[in-house]
Structures are given as structure tokens and as C-alpha cells.
N, C-alpha and C positions, 0 to 999 in steps of 0.2 A: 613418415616411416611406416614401413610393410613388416607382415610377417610377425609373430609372436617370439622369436630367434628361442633363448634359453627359459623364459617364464614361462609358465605350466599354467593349465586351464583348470579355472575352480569350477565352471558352471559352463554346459554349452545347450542355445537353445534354437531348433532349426523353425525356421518360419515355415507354418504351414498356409497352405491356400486360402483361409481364412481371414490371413494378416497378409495378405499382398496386396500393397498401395500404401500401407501404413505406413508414415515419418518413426524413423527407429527412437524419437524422442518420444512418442509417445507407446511406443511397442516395450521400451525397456521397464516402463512405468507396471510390467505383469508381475504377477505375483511371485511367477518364478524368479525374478532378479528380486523383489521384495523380500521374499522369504532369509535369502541371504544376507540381503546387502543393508535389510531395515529400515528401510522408509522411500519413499517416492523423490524426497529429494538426493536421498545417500547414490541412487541409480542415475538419477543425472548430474549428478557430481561424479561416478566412476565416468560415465559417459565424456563429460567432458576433458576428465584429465586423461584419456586415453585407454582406460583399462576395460570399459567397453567396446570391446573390437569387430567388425563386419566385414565376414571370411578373409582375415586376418588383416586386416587394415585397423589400424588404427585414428583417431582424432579424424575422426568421418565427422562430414556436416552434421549437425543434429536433426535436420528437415530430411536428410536423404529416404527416397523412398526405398522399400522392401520389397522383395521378390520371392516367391514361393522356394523352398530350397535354399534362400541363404543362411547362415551363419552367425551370429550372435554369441560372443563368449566372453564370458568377464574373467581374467586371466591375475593372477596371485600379483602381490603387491599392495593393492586399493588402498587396503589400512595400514598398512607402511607411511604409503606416503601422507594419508591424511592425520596421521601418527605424529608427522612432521611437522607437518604446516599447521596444526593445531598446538603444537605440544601440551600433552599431557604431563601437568606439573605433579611431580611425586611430592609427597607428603610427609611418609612415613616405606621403611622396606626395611625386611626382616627375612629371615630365610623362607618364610611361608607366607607370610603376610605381606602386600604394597597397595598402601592408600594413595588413590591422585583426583586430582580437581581434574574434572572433566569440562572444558567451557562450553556454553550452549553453540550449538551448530557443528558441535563434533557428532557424526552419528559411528556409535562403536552394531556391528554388527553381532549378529544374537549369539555366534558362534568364534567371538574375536577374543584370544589374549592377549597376554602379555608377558616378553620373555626377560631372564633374567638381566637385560640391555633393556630394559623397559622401549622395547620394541612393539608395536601392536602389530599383529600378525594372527591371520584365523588360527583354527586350532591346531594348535598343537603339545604332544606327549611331554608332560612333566610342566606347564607352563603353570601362569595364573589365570585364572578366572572369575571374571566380574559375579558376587552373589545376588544378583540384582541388576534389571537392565532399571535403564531411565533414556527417556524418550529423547528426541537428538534437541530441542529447542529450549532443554532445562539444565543448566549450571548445576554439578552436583560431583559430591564425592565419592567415589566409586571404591569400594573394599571388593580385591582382585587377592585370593586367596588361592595357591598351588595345588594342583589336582593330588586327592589324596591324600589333604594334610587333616591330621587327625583334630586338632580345632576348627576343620571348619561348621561343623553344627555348632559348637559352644559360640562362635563366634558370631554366626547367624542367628540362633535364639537370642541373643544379646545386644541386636543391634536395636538405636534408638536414633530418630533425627528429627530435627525442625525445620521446615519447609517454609518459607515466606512468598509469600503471593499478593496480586491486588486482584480485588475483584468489584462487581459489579453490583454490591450491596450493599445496603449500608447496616452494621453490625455494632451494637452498642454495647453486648455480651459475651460470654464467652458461650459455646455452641457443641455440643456432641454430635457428630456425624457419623452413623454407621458404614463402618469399610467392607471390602466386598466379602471378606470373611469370616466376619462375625467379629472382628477386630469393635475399634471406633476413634475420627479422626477428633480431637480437640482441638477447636478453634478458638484463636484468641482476637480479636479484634486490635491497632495499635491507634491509628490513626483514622481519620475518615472526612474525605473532602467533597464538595458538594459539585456537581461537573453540570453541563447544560441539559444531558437527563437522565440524572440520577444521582449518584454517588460511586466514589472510589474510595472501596475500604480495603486499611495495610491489615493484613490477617499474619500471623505463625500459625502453622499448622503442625500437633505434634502428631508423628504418625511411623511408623515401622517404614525402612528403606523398600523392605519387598512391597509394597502398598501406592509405591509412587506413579506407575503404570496406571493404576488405579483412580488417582487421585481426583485429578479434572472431573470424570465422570462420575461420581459418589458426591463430589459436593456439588454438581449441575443438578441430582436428583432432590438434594434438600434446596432447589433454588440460589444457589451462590455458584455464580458463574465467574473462572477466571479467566481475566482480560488476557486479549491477544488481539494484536494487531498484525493486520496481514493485508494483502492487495494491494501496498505498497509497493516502493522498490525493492528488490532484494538487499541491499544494503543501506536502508532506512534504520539510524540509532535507535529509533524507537519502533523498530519490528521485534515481532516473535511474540514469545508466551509470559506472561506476568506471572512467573513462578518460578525458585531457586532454591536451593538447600542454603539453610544458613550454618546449621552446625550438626554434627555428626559425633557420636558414641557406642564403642563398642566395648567388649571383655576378653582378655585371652590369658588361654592358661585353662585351669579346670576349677572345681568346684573346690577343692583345696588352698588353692591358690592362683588367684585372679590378678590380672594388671589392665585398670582402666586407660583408655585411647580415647581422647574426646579432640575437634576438628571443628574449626571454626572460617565462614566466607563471611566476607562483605558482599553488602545489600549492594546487586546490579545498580550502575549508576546510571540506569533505565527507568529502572523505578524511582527514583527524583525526580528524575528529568520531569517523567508525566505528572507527580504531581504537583512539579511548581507548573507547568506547565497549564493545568488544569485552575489552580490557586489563582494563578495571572489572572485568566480568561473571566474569572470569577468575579474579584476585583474591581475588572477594568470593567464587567459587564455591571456593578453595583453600581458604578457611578454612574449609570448611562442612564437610570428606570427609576422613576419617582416609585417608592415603593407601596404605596398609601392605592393606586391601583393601576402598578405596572405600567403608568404612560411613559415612553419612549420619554428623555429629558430634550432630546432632538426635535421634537414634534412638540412639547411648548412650547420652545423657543422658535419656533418656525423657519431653522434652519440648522445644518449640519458642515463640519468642514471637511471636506475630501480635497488630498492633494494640495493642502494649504491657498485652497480655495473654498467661499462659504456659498453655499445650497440653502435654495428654497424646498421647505418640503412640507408635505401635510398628509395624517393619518388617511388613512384609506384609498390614498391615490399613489404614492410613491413609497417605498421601501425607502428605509437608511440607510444611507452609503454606510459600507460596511470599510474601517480598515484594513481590512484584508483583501477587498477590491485593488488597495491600491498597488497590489504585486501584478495587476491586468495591465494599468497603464504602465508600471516599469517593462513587464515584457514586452508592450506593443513599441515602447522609443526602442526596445533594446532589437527587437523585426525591423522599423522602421529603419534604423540605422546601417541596415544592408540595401536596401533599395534607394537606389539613384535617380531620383526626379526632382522637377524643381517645385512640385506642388504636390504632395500626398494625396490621395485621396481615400477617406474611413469611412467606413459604412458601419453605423452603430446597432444591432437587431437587439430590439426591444428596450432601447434605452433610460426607460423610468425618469427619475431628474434630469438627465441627460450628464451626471456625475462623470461618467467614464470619458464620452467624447468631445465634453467641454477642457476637461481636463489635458486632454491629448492636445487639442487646438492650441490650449495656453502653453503647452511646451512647444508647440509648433506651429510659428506665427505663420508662417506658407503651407500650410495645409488648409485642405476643406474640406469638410463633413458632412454626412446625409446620414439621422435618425429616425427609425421609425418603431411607432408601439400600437399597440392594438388599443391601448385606453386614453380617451378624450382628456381624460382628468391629467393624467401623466404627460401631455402632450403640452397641453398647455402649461404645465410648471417648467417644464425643460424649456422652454421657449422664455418664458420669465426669464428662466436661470440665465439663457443666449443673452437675451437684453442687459439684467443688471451684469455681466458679465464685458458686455461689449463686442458680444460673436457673432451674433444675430445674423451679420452679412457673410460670414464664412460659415455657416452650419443648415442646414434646411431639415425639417422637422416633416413626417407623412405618418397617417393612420394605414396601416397596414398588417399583415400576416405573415411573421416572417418565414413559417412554413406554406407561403404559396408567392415565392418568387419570382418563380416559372409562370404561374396560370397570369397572362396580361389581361386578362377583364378584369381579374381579383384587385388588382393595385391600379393607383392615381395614376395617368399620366405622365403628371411630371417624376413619378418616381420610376417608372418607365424609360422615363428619357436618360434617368441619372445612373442603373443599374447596366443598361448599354454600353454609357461610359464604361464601366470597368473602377475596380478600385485594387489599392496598393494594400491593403491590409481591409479584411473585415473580424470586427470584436462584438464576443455576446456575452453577457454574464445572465444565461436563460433560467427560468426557473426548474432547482432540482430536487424538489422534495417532493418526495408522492402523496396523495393522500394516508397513506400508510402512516408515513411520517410524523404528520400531522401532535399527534401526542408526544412526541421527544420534544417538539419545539415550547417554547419557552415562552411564557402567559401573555407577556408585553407582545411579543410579533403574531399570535393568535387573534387578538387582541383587537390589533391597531394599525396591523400593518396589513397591504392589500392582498389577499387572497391570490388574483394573478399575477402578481410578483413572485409568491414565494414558492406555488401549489401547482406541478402538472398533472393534469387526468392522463393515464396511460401508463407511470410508471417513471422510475427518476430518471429517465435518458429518454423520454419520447419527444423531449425538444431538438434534442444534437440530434436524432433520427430524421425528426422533421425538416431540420435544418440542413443538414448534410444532402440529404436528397434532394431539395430543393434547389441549392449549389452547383448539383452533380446536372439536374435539369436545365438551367439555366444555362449551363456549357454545352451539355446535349446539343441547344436548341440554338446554339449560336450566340447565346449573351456571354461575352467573358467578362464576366461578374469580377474574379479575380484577374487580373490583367498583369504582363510579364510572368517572367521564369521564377521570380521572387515574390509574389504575392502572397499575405499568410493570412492564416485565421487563427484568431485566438481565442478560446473559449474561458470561461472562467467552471470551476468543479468543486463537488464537496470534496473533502477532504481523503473520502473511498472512491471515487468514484474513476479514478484518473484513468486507469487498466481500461476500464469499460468502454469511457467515452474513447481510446487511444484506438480501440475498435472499431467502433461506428466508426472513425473518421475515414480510418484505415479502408475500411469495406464499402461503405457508402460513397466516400466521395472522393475514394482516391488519394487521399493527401499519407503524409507520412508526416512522425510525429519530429520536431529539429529542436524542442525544447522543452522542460518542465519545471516551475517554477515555483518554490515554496514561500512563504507567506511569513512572516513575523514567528507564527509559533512552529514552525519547523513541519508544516503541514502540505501535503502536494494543493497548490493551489488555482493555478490556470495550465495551460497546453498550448504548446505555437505548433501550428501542421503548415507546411508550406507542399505545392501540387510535385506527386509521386510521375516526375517526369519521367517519361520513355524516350530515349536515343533517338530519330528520324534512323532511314537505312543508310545513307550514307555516313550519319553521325557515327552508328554504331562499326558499319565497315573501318571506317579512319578509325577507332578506338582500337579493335582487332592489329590492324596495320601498326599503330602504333605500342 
């Protein structure tokens, strides 16, 4: 649909030669749509539902480019409809007063009411008005008080609430925390759980509604940071900000005669989530570490079980199969299970026990395998593993690099011979922690477990970079490494990192991303990219034709 017909234009912004070439997704992201519309995601949410329009078109690609002189206008409606599809639940309404639960991901603009149809709609004459913004990622209840109602100062000096958050501290007290106006926040400490580095502590924060804006950055300054999870998907349960209003208090009436109004949420069932989630991990990782001094309980025993199969393994040469690894092998049958041959072939980079690609073999008696790792020690247990295992004649094992694919002096031979072949899927679970890192991780894999396992020099993705390029060379240069239209790679990733690597794969080596796969604790865990094919010209003409 064209043309703006009967809606009226709240804001018009003309592209100057400055922004010619710019994707209007990220043109809208200016301050001028900000200033209105309140926050960076409120603009591409108008964008997308149509109400940011590009001279007078609506539901434009969001990648479209810009041209000097065009048109940009966000046109009346926006919080109508977001008005809708959020609904703001009323609580309380009075002729001047209407209290509502506002749910996180509603963003109410700086300049939005609310009519007496508890419609939200910018401003307008005689409506109500929020005394108090709160930021679009926090659950809270919003006192929307009618322009010119003679309570509304009593009612704003009167306001009280308790804010509940997790944060990134561990707090065994209660805490004064100076607010930005000479106010101060009281923290309570309720709970506190002990996480892989650090602690999650449940705080109440008692604090004035006008102060919530505030809030985050006043207890960052005293060191208590609240948790937020982001770089996720956009509709990951446990996205957003670890912070809610739990109960709310006001007064109306006058100093003669007062009527208290108190307002009460339940605790996001976000914040559970993470902490059993956190408890689990805790738990499961208690049983695992003789405690006396943090030896892995895998590594006495001199073996591990992955994929209900048992591993050889020993400190400083191979890493523990991790249960969360085994969301790598569910992806790779679940790639595998698209490609039509009568004999798979997996290429394993960096394989350590050779866990991931023994495992695949044992789901997939006609398949064969080629691993290779840079360390002697690890080479030789994965070869163990082949033997007691019975794989040994379907798997072949190379000391190798698997950032120099490409360079044939750099690798054996016969690994030479086998990466010519082509393969049907290649799987890494490379190492992603930076030296940075290093101090989050936990005293038993410091410890005990191999340094080039766990630690890249360069930064946490200088492997997939490595890697990707190498891939991308290898095709260059005539090897189709990946062979067929369905050939995939699968990487394994921290649990932040998915965005990132979904880049490099994207930009390095061409692939596009066909799946994303979470792990036991509901965490992004691996990535399938299969090759970001382009049409032949006749492919593309028949397409057209067709």
C-alpha cells in the first residue's frame, strides 16, 4: 500500500546528501525519530509495522537504500497500534487518575497518552499523562494522571515503589545507594546464587518511580550491575533486562484527607527461569570436581561418557566432553539427514578425544571420517578412542592447522588427498575463549584442562575467522572442501557469541546461516551454515520466466 490516504504526519525528515546510500534501517535509528518515538528499537518497530514511511510508501524493505531528497515520515497511529498488541492492562481509573501494568517491550513514547477509551495516542488536550517515564525493557506500573488535575503534585510527592532486579553481585546486606538527586536507593538483598563467575543476587530496590530512569546507572556506579541479557535472538525467554516493579504506592486526596492506592506484580517468570537455571549448572557442575583440589572427576577416572559412549581422556591433553557438545552431534544427523549419499563424509577440525566425530560414526555406520588437531597428545587419544571404539578403519586422524587448509606444503599428504575429496558436512567446536576470558573460567579447567583447547590468542572468534577463510580459499583454489548444493558446516559457540560468528560466516565464507540450536539449558549453542548459492544465468532467467 502507497500514499499516507487520511493519517496525518507526526514527524517528516528529508535525507540530506550526507545520508545518501544509507539502509533507511539504520537512518531511522537518528535522533530525530528517537527523540519521538523513544528508543532505537521503538523506530524499528514503527518501521516495521508500516508507520515509518519512504515518500509515502509504506512497509519498505528495511535494507532499502536512500537518496539525497527523499522522505522519511512517521505518520500518527504508531501507539495506537502498539497500544493494541501489547495491551496495557488497567488497574485502577478514576476521573483523573488510571493506573496500568505496562509489560516489558512496550516502549510508550516521551510525549504519549492516554484517552479516556484507554487508547494510547501522542498527545493530546484534556488526556492522561504518564508522571514518570520507564524505559521500554522494564515491567512496571505507570500512574497516567489527566492534564491539570489538581492532585497531581500530591500524588507525585507521594509516590513510593519496589523495584526487583538480579544482579551481578553477591550482597549479604542491606546497601544505601545514592540516587541521582540526592534521594537514596535501599537495597535489600533476598536470595543469592553462585553462577560460573560469580554470583546472581535477587535484590528489592526501594526507590521513588521518578528515579527508575535512573536506576541501572546509580547502582553500576556503586559496583552492582544489573543483569541483562542481549545478543540473543530477539524473542529469546530469557532476553532483556533483570529488572521489574514489583509493587507500587501512592496518596490521593489532600493533606486533610488522604486515600492510599497500593499495586502489586509478580516476579517476571524470567527471573526463575535464570535462577534454576544457574542452580542446575551449579549442581550438575558439583558433581563433576573433586573438591579437595578441583580435579575434573572425568580425568581420575580416565574417562568420560559423550553420546552414551565412553572416552579416553587425560588432563592436559584433551578437554572434557562437554554435555552441551552433544546439541553439535544432534545438529550434524539433523544436516545430515538432508544430503543424499550412500557414504557421508565429515571432516572434524580440531577434534581433541575425537568425542564429536566418533560419535557421529556410531550414529552412522556408512559414513567416514577425517580428524585433525594441532596437538600430538590429543591425537593420539582420539586414535585410542577409534580403536577401543572399533572405528579405527572408518576414521583417519592428521596433525594439522586447521587455519591453513589452503597452504598444501602446510598439511600431510594424505590429508591432501582427502580434503580434494570433498565432504558432506564439516564440524568444529574451536576454541572460544580469549585470553581475556581466562578469569571467568572456573579453577578445575584452568587447572587441568589444555590451554589449546580452551584459549585463542586474537580474540574469541579468531578461529571461525581463521577458519572461514581458509574454506573460502580452498574453493578459491579449486578444492571443494564442501561438495554438493547441501553441504554444511557446523560450528559449535559460546552461548553470546552466535550474532558474531553468524557474521564471519556470512562475510568470510559465504555461507548463510539454515539453523540454530540450543542446548539443554535453553542457551544458543551450535550454528548450521550451508553455501549462500547464486542462481547460474540460465537458472536465474527460468526463475524470472517462471
Amino acid at each position: 500500500m502507497s500514499g499516507l490516504t487520511s493519517q496525518g504526519v507526526r514527524l517528516k525528515v528529508v535525507v540530506s546528501d550526507s545520508y545518501e546510500g544509507y539502509r533507511i534501517n539504520k537512518f531511522v535509528l537518528l535522533d530525530e525519530f528517537r527523540r519521538v518515538l523513544g528508543s532505537r528499537s521503538s523506530s524499528l518497530d514503527a518501521l516495521k509495522l508500516g508507520f515509518l514511511v519512504l515518500n509515502g510508501e509504506r512497509n519498505v524493505e528495511p535494507t532499502r537504500l536512500l537518496k539525497a531528497g527523499d522522505r522519511v515520515e512517521l505518520i500518527e497511529g504508531y501507539q495506537s497500534c502498539l497500544g493494541a498488541m501489547f495491551k496495557l492492562e488497567r488497574r485502577m481509573s478514576t476521573e483523573n487518575i488510571k493506573v496500568f501494568w505496562k509489560p516489558p517491550g512496550f516502549p510508550l513514547a516521551p510525549d504519549a497518552t492516554v484517552t479516556e477509551n484507554d487508547e494510547v495516542r501522542p498527545r493530546t488536550e484534556g488526556a492522561f499523562t504518564s508522571l514518570y517515564r520507564v524505559n521500554r525493557g522494564v515491567g512496571a506500573f505507570l500512574v497516567m494522571v489527566r492534564d491539570g488535575c489538581p492532585e497531581r503534585e500530591y500524588v507525585q510527592q507521594s509516590l513510593s515503589t519496589v523495584m526487583r532486579a538480579l544482579v551481578d553481585s553477591k550482597i549479604t546486606s542491606s546497601v544505601s545507594i545514592p540516587a541521582y538527586d540526592g534521594r537514596v536507593y535501599e537495597v535489600s538483598p533476598l536470595t543469592s546464587t553462585k553462577t560460573g563467575t560469580g554470583y546472581v543476587t535477587t535484590v528489592d530496590v526501594e526507590c521513588n518511580p521518578l528515579d527508575i530512569s535512573y536506576l541501572k546507572d546509580s547502582l553500576a556506579k556503586a559496583g552492582i550491575n544489573i543483569l541483562t541479557k542481549s545478543g540473543g535472538r530477539r524473542r529469546s525467554p530469557l532476553k532483556g533486562t533483570y529488572v521489574s516493579m514489583l509493587s507500587l504506592r501512592f496518596s490521593t486526596g489532600n493533606d486533610d484527607r488522604t486515600r492510599e492506592h497500593a499495586f502489586h506484580n509478580e516476579e517476571p517468570e524470567k527471573f526463575k527461569a535464570l535462577r534454576k537455571r544457574e542452580e542446575k549448572f551449579q549442581a550438575q557442575k558439583s558433581t563433576s570436581v573433586r573438591h579437595e583440589d578441583d580435579m575434573p572427576l572425568a580425568y581420575l577416572r580416565g574417562t568420560q561418557e559423550f553420546d552414551g559412549l565412553s572416552f579416553l581422556v587425560e588432563k592436559q591433553s584433551v578437554i572434557v566432553p562437554r554435555k552441551a557438545t552433544e546439541t553439535v552431534v544432534h545438529a550434524c544427523m539433523n544436516a545430515l539427514g538432508d544430503v543424499v549419499v550412500d557414504r557421508p563424509r565429515i571432516l572434524d577440525l580440531g577434534t581433541g578425544s575425537g568425542n564429536i566425530i566418533l560419535a557421529l560414526l556410531n550414529r552412522l555406520p556408512a559414513a567416514f571420517g577425517v580428524a585433525l588437531d594441532l596437538s600430538t597428545d590429543a591425537l593420539k587419544i582420539a586414535s585410542s578412542n577409534a580403536d577401543s571404539l572399533k572405528m579405527s578403519d572408518r576414521c583417519s586422524f592428521h596433525e594439522a592447522d586447521f587455519a591453513k587448509l589452503h597452504e598444501s606444503d602446510k598439511i600431510p599428504s594424505e590429508l591432501r588427498n582427502e580434503l580434494r575429496r570433498g565432504f558432506d558436512l564439516i564440524v568444529c567446536n574451536p576454541p572460544y575463549y580469549s585470553a581475556e576470558d581466562q578469569k571467568h573460567m572456573s579453577t578445575s579447567s584452568r587447572k587441568h584442562e589444555p590451554f589449546m583447547g580452551l584459549i585463542t590468542n586474537g580474540g574469541s572468534y579468531k578461529c571461525y575467522e581463521d577458519i572461514c577463510r581458509s574454506i573460502r580459499e580452498c574453493q578459491n583454489s579449486g578444492i571443494e572442501i564442501l561438495r554438493g548444493q547441501r553441504g554444511c558446516l557446523i560450528f559449535e559457540v559460546s552461548s553470546r557469541g552466535a550474532h558474531e560468528v553468524q557474521e564471519i560466516c556470512e562475510s568470510i565464507a559465504d555461507m548463510k546461516l539454515e539453523s540454530l540450536s540450543k542446548d539443554s539449558y535453553n542457551l544458543d549453542r551450535c550454528l548450521t551454515f550451508v553455501p549462500n548459492l547464486k542462481p547460474s544465468e540460465p537458472e536465474a532467467i527460468n526463475n524470472l520466466q517462471n
